[in-house]
N, C-alpha and C positions, 0 to 999 in steps of 0.2 A: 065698560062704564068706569068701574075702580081705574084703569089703566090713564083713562082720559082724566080721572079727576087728581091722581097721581102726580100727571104731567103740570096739570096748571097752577096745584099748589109749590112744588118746585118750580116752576117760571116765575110765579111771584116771588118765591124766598133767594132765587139765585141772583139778585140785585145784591142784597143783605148780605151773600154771604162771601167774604174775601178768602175765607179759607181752603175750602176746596166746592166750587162752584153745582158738581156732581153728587153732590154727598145727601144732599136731601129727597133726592128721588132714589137712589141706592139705600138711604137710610126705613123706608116704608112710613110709614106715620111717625116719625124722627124728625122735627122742626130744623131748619138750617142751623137756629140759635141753641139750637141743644146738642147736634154735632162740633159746633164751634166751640162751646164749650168745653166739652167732653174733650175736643181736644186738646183745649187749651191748659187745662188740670193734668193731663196725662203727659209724664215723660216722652219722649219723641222714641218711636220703633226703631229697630234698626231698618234701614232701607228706606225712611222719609226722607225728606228732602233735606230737614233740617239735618238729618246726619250723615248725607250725600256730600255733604261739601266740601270741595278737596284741600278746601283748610279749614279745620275742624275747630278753630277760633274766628273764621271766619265773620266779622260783623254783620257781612251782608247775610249772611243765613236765618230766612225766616222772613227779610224784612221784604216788603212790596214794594218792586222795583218796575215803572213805567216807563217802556220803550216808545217815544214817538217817533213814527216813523220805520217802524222796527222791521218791516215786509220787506227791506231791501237787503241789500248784498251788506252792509256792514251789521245789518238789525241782527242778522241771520247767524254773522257768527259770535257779537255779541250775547246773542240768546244764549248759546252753549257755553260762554264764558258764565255767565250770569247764574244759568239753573247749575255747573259743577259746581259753584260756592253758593249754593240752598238757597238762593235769592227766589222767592216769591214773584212770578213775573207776569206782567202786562201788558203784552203787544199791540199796541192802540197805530190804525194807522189808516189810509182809505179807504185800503181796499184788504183788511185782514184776512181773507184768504188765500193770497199771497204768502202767507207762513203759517198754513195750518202744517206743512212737514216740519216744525218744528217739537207738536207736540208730544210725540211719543219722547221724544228727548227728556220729557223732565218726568216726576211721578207725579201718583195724583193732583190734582187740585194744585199743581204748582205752576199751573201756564193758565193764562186767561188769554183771550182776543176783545180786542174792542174795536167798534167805527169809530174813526175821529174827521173835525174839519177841523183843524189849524186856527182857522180864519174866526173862530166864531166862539165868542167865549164860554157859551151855554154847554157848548161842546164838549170843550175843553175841562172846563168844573166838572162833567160830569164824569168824566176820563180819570182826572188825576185825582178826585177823592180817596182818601185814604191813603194814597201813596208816602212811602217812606221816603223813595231817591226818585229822581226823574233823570231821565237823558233822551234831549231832544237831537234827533237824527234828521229831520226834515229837513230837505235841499232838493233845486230842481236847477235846469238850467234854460227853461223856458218855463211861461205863464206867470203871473204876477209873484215876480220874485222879490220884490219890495212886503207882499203879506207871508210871502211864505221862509225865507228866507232874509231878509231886511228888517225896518222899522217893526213890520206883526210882529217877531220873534219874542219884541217885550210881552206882546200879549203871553206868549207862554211862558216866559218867566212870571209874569206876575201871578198867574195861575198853581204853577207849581209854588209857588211862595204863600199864596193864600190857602193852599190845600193841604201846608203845614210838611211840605215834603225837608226833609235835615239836611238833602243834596241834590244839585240841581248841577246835570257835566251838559254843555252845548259845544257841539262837534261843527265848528268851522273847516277850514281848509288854510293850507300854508300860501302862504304869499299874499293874503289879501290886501287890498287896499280902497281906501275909500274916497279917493281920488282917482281911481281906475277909470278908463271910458268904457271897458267892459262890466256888464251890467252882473254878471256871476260875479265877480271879484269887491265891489259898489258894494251888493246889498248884504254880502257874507262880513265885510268888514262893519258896517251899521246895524247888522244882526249882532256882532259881536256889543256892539255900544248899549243896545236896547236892553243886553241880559244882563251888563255890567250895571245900570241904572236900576235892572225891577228887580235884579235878584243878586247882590252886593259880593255874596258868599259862594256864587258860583262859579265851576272852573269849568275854562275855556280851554280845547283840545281845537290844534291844527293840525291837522293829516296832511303829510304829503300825497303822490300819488298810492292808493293803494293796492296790493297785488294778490290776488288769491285763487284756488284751486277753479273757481267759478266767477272770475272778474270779470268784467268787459273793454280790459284795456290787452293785460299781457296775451291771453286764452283769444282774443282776439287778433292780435298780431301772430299767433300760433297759429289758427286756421289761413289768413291771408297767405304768411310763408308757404306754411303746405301746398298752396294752387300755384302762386303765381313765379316764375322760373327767374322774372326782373319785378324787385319792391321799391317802389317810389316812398323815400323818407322825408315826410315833413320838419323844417325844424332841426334836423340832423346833429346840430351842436346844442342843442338845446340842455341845458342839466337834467339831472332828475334825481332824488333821493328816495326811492320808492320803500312802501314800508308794508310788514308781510301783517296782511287786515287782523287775523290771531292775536298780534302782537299790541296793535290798537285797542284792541277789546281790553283784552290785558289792562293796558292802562286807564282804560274807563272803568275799568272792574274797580281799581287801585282806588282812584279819584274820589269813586261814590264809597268805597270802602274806609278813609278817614276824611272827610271832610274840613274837620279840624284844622287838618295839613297842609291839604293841594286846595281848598275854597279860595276863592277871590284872588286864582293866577290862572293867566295860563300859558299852557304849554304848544309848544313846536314835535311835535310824533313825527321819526324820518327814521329811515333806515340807515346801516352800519355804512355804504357806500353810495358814493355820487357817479352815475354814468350818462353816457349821451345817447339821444334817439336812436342815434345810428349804434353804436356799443350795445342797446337793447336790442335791438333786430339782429345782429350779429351773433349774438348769445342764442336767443330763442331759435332761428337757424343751425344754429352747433347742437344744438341740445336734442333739435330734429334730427339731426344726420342729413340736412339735406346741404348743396351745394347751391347758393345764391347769389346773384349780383342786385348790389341797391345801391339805386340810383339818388345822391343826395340833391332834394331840387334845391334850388334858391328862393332866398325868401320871395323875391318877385313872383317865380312864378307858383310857387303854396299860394300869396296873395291874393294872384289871379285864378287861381282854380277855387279858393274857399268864397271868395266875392262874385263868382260865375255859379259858381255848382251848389252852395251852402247853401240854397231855400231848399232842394230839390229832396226829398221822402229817401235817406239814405247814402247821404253825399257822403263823400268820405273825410272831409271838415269842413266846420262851419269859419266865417272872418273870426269871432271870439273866442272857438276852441284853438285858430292857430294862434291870436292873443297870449292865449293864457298858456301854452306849449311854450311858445316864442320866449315867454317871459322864466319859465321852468320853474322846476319847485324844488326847493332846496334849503334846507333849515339856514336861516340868517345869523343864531349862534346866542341873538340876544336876549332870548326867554329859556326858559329852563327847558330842557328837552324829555324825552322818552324815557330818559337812564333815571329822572329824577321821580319819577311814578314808579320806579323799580321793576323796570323791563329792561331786559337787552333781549334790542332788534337784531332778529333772523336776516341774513343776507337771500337775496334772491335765489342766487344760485344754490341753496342746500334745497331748495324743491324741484329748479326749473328742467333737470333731467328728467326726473318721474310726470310731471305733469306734462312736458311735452313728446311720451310716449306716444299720444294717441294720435295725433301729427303725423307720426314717423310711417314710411311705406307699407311698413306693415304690421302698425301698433305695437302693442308689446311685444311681440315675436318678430320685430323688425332691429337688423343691428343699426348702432349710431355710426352709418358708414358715409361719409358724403357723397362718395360714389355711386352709391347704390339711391340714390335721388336727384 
């Protein structure tokens, strides 16, 4: 009986309480507003969050920072940029259990999860209350990419503007254009116009391709190598300036960390070097130890295979992904880049040995021999 009446008085106060969500059913007959309090007057322990931060002048430390979006592969290492500089965090996103492995990452009460729709302002207001910085991570490359990605994206800027958020970073993509006939490239650049309109002071990040221990571009050309003894390359001379996802984080860390600064610009994120499809697959194969021949097709016939195969549950591209391959990603030179958020970009290859370990004939106790694959 105590146990149940327990529970629902903290359900009720865990709305209220931005501090640490857990503290008023751990506290016993201890109100949420009397924990927050309490810790509000009290110097910060050693080992909170607020003195976690791996820079100890840190601005973002303490302050409630909303990831939309946050469940995916960028939100994911964002997070851990985010909670080592004591940032307050809120991963608001469809389907938030998607990044409950985030939580042990940060101390108490310094990770929250929320449901969000995008689409729907009720939603959204109820998401971003209270937040300090926002960074909207939401992007799809099918379903109404006009609300999610496009025109809606004002809705969230205006949202985080009316929620009284100091910093507002929206994660675009390099190369867009809004004359594009591809619809990913269309609604990213008109997403860009929407957040320039509702939220004046916000910066705008363009990522190149980006590459990480758990991507779905490199880690994927890693297992295809491993089977296949002849690799068909799409696109072959295609550029690429791929940028290591850590490194991105970094710079959003940076962005929402002065505002002041980097607000109402934005930036081109690319990495140290520019390679080609084929130069990627050639690498990822050296780094295997295996011995491979790849066959570079011609645009006609990628063409014809992404225009034959692209409806089908698994095609290996669609017509818009070789679009946007075709067209490559590569910083253009004219916005301020990565170095001016105070990063410098990791090059590919100081990982792509170790990561493609697990590839190799006989994982890590397998030598980097070509031979011997």
């Amino acid at each position: 009986m105590f146990a149940s009446v327990l529970r629902a008085v903290g359900t009720r106060e865990l709305a209220n309480c931005p501090v640490a969500p857990r503290a008023a059913l751990w506290q016993g007959r201890k109100s949420c507003a009397a924990v927050r309090d309490a810790r509000a007057s009290a110097p910060p322990t050693e080992g909170s969050y607020l003195t976690m931060s791996k820079r100890p002048t840190d601005s973002l430390a303490g302050k409630i920072v909303t990831v939309l979006g946050g469940s995916g592969f960028v939100g994911k290492h964002l997070a851990q940029e985010l909670l080592a500089r004591g940032a307050r965090l809120r991963i608001a996103s469809r389907n938030p259990r998607k990044a409950y492995a985030i939580k042990p990452l940060g101390n108490l009460g310094q990770v929250q999860f929320a449901r969000v729709d995008v689409t729907k302002a009720d939603s959204l207001a109820a998401v971003l209350a209270g937040s300090d910085a926002v960074v909207n991570l939401v992007g799809a490359f099918a379903g109404d990419l006009d609300a999610l990605q496009g025109k809606g994206v004002g809705r969230i800027a205006a949202a985080a503007k009316a929620a009284g958020a100091g910093a507002f970073v929206h994660v675009s993509a390099l190369g867009v254009d809004a004359e594009s006939d591809v619809a990913y490239s269309r609604t990213k650049a008109e997403g860009e116009e929407a957040v320039r309109a509702a939220f004046p002071g916000a910066t705008i990040v363009r990522p190149s391709l980006m590459f990480g221990p758990d991507d779905k571009f490199v880690m994927m050309f890693g297992d295809l190598i491993s089977r296949m003894p002849v690799m068909p390359v799409f696109a072959p001379d295609a550029k690429l300036q791929p940028v290591f996802v850590d490194d991105v984080a970094e710079a959003i860390g940076n962005a929402l960390a002065d505002p002041a600064v980097h607000g109402g610009k934005t930036f081109e994120l690319a990495g140290p070097e520019v390679i080609t499809m084929l130069e990627l697959n050639e690498r990822i194969a050296e780094a295997e130890g295996r011995s491979r021949h790849f066959a570079a097709l011609p645009d006609g016939v990628s063409s014809l295979i992404a225009a034959t195969t692209g409806w089908l549950p698994g095609a290996p591209i669609t017509t818009d992904q070789f679009k946007l391959l075709k067209a490559g990603s590569v910083a253009g030179g004219t916005a301020p880049g990565i170095a001016d958020l105070g990063v410098s970009p990791r090059p590919l290859g100081l990982f792509l040995d170790r990561w493609m370990t697990q590839f190799r004939k006989h994982g890590r106790f397998g030598a980097k021999d070509p031979s011997a694959a």
